[in-house]
N, C-alpha and C positions, 0 to 999 in steps of 0.2 A: 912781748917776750919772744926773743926770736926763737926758733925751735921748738915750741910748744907742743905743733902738732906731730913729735916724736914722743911724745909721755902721755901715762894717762887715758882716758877714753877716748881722748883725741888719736892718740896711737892705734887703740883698740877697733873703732870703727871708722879707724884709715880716713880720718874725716880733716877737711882741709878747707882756710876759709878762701874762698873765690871772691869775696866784693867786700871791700870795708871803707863805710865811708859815717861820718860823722852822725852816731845814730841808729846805723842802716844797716847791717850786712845780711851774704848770704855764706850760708854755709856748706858743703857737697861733700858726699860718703856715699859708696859703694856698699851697699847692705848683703849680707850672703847668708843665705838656709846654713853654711854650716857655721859660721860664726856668729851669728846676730839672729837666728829662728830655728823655726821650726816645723816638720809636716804634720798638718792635718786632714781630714778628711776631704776638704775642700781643699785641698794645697799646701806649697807651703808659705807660711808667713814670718814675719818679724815681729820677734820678742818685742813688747811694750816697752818695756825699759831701753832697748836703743832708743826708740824713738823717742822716747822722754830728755835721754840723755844727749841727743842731738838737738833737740828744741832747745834744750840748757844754756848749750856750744853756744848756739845761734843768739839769746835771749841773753847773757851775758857779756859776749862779745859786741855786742849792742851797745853795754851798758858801756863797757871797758872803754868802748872809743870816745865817749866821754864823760872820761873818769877826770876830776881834778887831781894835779900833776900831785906823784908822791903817793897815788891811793889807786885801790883795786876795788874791782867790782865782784860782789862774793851773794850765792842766791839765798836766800832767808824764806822764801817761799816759791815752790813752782806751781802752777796747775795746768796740767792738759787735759783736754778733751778728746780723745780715739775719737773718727769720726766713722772709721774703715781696716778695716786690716789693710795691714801694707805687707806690700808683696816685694820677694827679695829682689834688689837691684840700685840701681842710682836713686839718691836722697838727695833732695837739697831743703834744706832749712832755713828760713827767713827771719831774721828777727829786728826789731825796730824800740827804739824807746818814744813811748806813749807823754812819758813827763819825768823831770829830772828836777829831787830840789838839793839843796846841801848836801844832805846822805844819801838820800836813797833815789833810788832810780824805776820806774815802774815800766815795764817791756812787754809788749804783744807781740805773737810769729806764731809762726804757721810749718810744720813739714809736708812734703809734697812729693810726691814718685815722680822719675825723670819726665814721664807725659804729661806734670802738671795739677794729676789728681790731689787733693789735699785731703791725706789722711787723718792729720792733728790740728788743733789747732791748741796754745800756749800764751800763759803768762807768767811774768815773775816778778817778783818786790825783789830788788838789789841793794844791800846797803854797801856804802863806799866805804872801803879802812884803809888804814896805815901800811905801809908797807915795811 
């Protein structure tokens, strides 16, 4: 869907896919203390829920790239695991499909600070619909 990444939380954390390739992609967003966190006494960090919502981006976008023609990839379960607080700045998020059958689609990824760190790591069950 061309323009995607102007709607929605794609818009919101300015998040844009950089690699898509059958299965594979990765995803990059600019995370910021005043949009996306917050300070604490250690610092400041990013809200959980971006980064859940960027593993999502990544972990469906996965699926999407191989969606059978006519149907979408929509999440019916996610789970991640914080590994770290992530500190505001460059995100790139990974995600990959594990196995694909008829309906559904099962995806592992990972988010990661621009040095690489991996803060999260993500899965999802995708079931494929109609459009």
């Amino acid at each position: 869907m061309p323009g995607y990444e102007q709607f929605g939380m794609w818009a919101n954390l300015g998040a844009r896919l950089s690699r898509s390739e059958p299965g594979d992609v990765v995803v990059e967003a600019d995370l910021t203390v005043d949009a996306h966190g917050f300070l604490t006494a250690r610092g400041a960090i990013v809200h959980g829920g971006a980064i859940a919502a960027l593993a999502d981006m990544a972990l469906a976008s996965a699926g999407a790239t191989v969606a059978p023609d006519g149907q979408v990839a929509t999440t019916v379960d996610l789970k991640v695991d914080f590994l770290q607080p992530a500190r505001p700045g460059p995100m790139i998020a990974r995600g990959r499909v594990s196995r694909r059958t008829r309906r559904l689609c099962f995806t592992a990824g990972s988010v990661e600070q621009g040095d690489g760190t991996v803060v999260a790591e993500a899965r999802a069950l995708l079931a494929y619909v109609s459009r």
